[in-house]
C-alpha positions in Angstrom: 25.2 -1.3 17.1 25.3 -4.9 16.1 22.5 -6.3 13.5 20.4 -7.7 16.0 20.2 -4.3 17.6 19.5 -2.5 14.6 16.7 -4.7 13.9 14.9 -4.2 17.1 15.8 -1.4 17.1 14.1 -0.6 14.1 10.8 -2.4 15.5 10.9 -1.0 19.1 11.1 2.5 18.3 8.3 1.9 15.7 10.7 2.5 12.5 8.3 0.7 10.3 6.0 1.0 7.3 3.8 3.6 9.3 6.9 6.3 8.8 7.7 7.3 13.1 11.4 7.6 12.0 13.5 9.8 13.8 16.0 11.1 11.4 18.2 14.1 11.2 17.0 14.4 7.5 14.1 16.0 9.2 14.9 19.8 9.5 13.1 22.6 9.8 13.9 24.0 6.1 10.9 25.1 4.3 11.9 24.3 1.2 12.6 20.5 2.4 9.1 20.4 4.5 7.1 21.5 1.3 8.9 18.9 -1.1 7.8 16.2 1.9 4.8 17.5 1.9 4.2 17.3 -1.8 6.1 13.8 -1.9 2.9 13.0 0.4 0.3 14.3 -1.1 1.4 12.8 -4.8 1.2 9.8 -3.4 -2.1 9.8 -1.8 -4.0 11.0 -4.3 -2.1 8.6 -6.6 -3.0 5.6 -4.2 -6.5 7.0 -4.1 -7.5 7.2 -7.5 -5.3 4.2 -8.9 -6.5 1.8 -6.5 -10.2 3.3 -6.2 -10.2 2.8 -9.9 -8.7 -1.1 -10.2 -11.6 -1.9 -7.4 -14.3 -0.6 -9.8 -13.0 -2.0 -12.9 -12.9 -5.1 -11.6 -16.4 -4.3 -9.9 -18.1 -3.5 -12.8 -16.6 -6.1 -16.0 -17.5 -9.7 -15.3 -14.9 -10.5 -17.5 -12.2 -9.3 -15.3 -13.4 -11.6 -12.2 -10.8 -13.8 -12.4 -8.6 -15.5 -9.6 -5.5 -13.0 -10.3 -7.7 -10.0 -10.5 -9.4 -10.7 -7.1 -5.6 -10.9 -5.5 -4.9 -7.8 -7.3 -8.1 -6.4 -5.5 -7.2 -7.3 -2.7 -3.5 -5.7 -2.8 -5.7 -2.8 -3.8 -7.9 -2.4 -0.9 -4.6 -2.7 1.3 -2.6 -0.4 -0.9 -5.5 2.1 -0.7 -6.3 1.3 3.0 -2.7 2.3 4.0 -2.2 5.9 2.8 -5.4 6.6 4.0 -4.1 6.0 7.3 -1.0 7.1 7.3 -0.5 10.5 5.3 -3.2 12.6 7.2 -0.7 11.7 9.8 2.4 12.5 8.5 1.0 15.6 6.7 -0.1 17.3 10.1 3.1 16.4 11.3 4.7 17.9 8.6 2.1 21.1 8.5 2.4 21.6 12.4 6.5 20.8 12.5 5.8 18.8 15.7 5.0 15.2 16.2 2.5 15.6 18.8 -0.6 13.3 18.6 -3.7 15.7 18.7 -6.1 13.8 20.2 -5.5 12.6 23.8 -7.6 10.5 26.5 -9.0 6.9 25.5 -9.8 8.3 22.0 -6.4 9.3 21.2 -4.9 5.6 22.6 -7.6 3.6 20.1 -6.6 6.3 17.2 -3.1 5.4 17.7 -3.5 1.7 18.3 -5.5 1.8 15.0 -2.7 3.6 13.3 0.0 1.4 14.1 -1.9 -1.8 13.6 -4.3 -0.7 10.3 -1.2 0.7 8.5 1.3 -2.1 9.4 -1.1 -4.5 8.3 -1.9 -3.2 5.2 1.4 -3.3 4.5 1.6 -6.9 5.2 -1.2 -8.0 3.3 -0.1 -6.5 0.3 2.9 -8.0 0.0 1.2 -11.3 0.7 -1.1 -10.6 -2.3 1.8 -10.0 -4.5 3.1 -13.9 -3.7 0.0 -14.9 -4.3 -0.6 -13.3 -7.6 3.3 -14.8 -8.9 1.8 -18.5 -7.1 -1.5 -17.8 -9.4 0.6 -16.7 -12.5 3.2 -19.8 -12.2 0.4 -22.4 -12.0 -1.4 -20.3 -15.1 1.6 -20.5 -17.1 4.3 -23.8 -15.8 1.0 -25.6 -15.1 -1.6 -24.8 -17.9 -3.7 -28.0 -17.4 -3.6 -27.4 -13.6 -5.4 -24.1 -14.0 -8.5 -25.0 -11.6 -6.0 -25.6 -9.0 -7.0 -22.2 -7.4 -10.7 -22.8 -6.7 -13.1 -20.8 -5.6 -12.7 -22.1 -2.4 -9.3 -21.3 -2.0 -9.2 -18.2 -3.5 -11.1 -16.7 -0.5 -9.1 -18.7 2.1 -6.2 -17.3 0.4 -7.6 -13.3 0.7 -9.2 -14.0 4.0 -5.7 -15.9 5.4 -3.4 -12.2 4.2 -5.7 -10.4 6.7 -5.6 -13.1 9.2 -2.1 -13.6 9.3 -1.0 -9.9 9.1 -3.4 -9.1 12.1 -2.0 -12.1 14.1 1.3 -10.8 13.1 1.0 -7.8 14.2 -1.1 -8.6 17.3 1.9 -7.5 19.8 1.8 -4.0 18.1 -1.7 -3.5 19.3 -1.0 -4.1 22.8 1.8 -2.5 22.9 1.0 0.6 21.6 -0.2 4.1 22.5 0.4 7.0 23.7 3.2 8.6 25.6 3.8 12.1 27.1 7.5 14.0 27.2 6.9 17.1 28.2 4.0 19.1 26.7 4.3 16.4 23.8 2.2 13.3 23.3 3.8 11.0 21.2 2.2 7.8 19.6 4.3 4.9 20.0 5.5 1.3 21.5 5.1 2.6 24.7 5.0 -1.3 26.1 6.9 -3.3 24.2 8.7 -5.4 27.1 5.2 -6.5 28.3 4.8 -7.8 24.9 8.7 -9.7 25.0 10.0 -9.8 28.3 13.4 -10.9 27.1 15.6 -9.1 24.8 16.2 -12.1 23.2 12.7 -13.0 22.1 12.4 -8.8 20.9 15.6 -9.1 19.2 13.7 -13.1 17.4 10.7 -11.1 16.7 12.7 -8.0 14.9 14.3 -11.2 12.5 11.1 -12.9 11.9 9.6 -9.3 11.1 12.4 -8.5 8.7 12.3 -12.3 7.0 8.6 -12.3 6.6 7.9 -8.9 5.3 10.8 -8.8 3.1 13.2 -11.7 2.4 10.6 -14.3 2.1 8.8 -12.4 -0.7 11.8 -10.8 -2.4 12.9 -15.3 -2.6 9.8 -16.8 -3.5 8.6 -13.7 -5.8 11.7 -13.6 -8.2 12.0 -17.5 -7.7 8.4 -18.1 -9.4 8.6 -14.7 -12.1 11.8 -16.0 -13.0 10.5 -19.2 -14.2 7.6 -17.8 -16.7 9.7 -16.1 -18.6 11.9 -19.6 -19.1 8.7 -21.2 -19.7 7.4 -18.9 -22.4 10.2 -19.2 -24.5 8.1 -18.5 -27.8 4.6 -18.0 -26.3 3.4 -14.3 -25.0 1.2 -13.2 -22.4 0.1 -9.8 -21.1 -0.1 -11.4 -17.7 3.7 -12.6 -17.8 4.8 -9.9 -19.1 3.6 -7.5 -16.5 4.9 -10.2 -13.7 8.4 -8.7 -14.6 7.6 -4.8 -14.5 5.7 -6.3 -11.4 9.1 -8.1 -10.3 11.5 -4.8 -11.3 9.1 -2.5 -9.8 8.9 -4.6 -6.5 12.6 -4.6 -6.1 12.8 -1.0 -6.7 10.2 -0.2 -3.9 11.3 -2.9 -1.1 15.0 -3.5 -1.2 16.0 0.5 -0.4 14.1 0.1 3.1 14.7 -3.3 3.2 18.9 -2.1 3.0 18.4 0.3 5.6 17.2 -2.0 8.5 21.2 -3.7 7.5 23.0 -0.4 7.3 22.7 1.4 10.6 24.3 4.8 9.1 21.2 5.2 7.0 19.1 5.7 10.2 21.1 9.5 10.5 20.5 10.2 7.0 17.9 11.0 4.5 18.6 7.6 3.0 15.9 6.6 5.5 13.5 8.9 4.2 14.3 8.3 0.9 13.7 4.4 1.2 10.5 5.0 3.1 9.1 7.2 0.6 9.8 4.4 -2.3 8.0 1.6 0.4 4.9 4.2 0.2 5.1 4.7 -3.3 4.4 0.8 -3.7 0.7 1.8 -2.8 0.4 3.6 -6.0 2.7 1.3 -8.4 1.5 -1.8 -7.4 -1.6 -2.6 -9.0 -2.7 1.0 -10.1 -0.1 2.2 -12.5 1.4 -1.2 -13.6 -2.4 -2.4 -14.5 -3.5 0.4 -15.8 -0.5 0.9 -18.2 0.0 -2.4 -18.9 -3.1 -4.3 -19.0 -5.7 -3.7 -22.2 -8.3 -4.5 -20.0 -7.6 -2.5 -17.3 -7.7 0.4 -19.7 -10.5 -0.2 -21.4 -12.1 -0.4 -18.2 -10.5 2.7 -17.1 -12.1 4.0 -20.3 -15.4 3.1 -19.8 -15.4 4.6 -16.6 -14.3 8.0 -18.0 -16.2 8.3 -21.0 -19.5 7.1 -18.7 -19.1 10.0 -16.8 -18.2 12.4 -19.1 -21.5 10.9 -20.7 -23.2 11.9 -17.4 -22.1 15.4 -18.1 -23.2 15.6 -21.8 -26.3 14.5 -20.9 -26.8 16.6 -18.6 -25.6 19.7 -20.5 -27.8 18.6 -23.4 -30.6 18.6 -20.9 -30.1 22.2 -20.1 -30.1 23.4 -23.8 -33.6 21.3 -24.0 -34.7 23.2 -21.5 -33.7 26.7 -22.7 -35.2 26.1 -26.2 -38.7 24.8 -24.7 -38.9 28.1 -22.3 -37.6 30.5 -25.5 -40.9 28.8 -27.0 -42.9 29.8 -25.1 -42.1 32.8 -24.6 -44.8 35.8 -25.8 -44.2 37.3 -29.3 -43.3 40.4 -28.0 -40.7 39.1 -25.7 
């Protein structure tokens, strides 16, 4: 199968961020469907709580409302957006060892046209925020005295645009998807694709433009802007800069594996496909949750405040039950 194959391949049959991947790693052994299954369910509850967390951080410290933090907001929402849809999925896949869609009729072809689209999008748009967060950190550091260059104005163009243009992107998916029966089976899919790109041609353009945008361009531009803060801050040091490289490391680590195995067609038999989907999903919960929250002081002290707020919640609440007990052991009789 020749490159351009693979790559439509890859989008024709749906072998995308939303996991449909048809892979001989997939075996009915136990032992490999419950370390799936835990792979899963790590990484939605990380994505859950990391992101949940960044949004109310940000939510609740005025200080924090800054133009990087309301990209990194926004890659939250997507990141946390995505496993939401997708894992529930893949889990009762997983739990039922069959990859039949389980609700059928016009409900079942919206659930699946959500599915596709929703995940695949929120893929997109966090990727876009992550360009955006290296543009915002190259004009903060190369271009100090331009810092006002992202306004107000075009900070929310810029967050509205990542939705925009992943949902225009992925546009074709919606119409093209839903649900398909083989069998006793209903499978949700690209069911018509060729209605969508009556050539093979314009399939096989699309499967390029899909690979360039959500991966090559950003890997480029990404290391091509982190690259130069570090040069620029020879002497100088900023938390900021110096997460844009764990943010750089951790990006490569996450993207290229799946982004190799749209090039190497031997990986689609082989649990290397799994392997570099399961790294793509972990980029929910790396990128911003752990990376902020590790890196970032105020991120953690926000993280703090949350905590110890609630664990105030509890200590006053405990403290009002002992009240309580001592005023009714008052008055109590004598006897008693």
């Amino acid at each position: 199968m020749s490159l351009t194959s693979n790559l439509t391949f890859s989008v024709t049959c749906n072998q995308t961020a939303q996991g449909q991947q048809n892979s001989t790693c997939i075996s009915d052994s136990t032992a490999e469907r419950i370390s799936k299954l835990c792979a899963y369910c790590v990484i939605l509850l990380g994505s859950l709580f990391g992101n949940t967390f960044i949004i109310i951080i940000v939510y609740k410290h005025q200080d924090l409302r800054k133009t990087i933090n309301y990209f990194i907001v926004n890659m939250a929402v997507s990141d946390l957006l995505f496993p939401l849809i997708v894992f529930p999925v893949q889990i009762t896949q997983l739990v039922t060892e069959s990859m039949h869609w389980h609700v059928s009729g016009t409900l079942g072809s919206i659930f699946c046209k959500l599915y596709i689209f929703t995940s695949s999008v929120s893929l997109f748009v966090s990727v876009q925020s992550l360009m955006w967060i290296a543009v915002d950190r190259f004009v903060a550091v190369v271009f100090p005295m331009k810092l006002g260059l992202i306004s107000s104005k075009i900070r929310k163009i810029a967050i509205a645009s990542t939705w925009i243009v992943a949902g225009a992107f992925y546009f074709p998916w919606l119409l093209s998807s839903g649900l398909a029966e083989y069998g006793n089976i209903t499978f949700c899919s690209l069911v018509n694709i060729q209605s969508i790109f009556p050539s093979r041609e314009a399939e096989q353009g699309y499967g390029w433009l899909y690979v360039a945008l959500c991966f090559l361009a950003p890997l480029f531009l990404i290391t091509i802007l982190y690259s130069a803060i570090p040069i620029t801050l020879k002497r100088g040091k900023n938390t900021y800069a110096d997460t844009a490289v764990v943010v750089l490391v951790m990006f490569y680590i996450c993207v290229i594996p799946y982004t190799l195995s749209l090039f190497i067609n031997s990986w689609k038999s082989s649990c290397a496909h799994f392997i570099a989907i399961i790294m793509l999903y972990f980029s929910s919960v790396v990128n911003p949750s752990i990376i902020c929250l590790s890196f970032v002081e105020s991120y953690r002290r926000g993280l703090r405040n949350i905590v110890c707020y609630f664990c105030g919640m509890q200590g006053n609440k405990r403290a009002k039950r002992e009240r309580i007990t001592l005023k009714e052991m008052r008055n109590l009789p004598c006897e008693k």
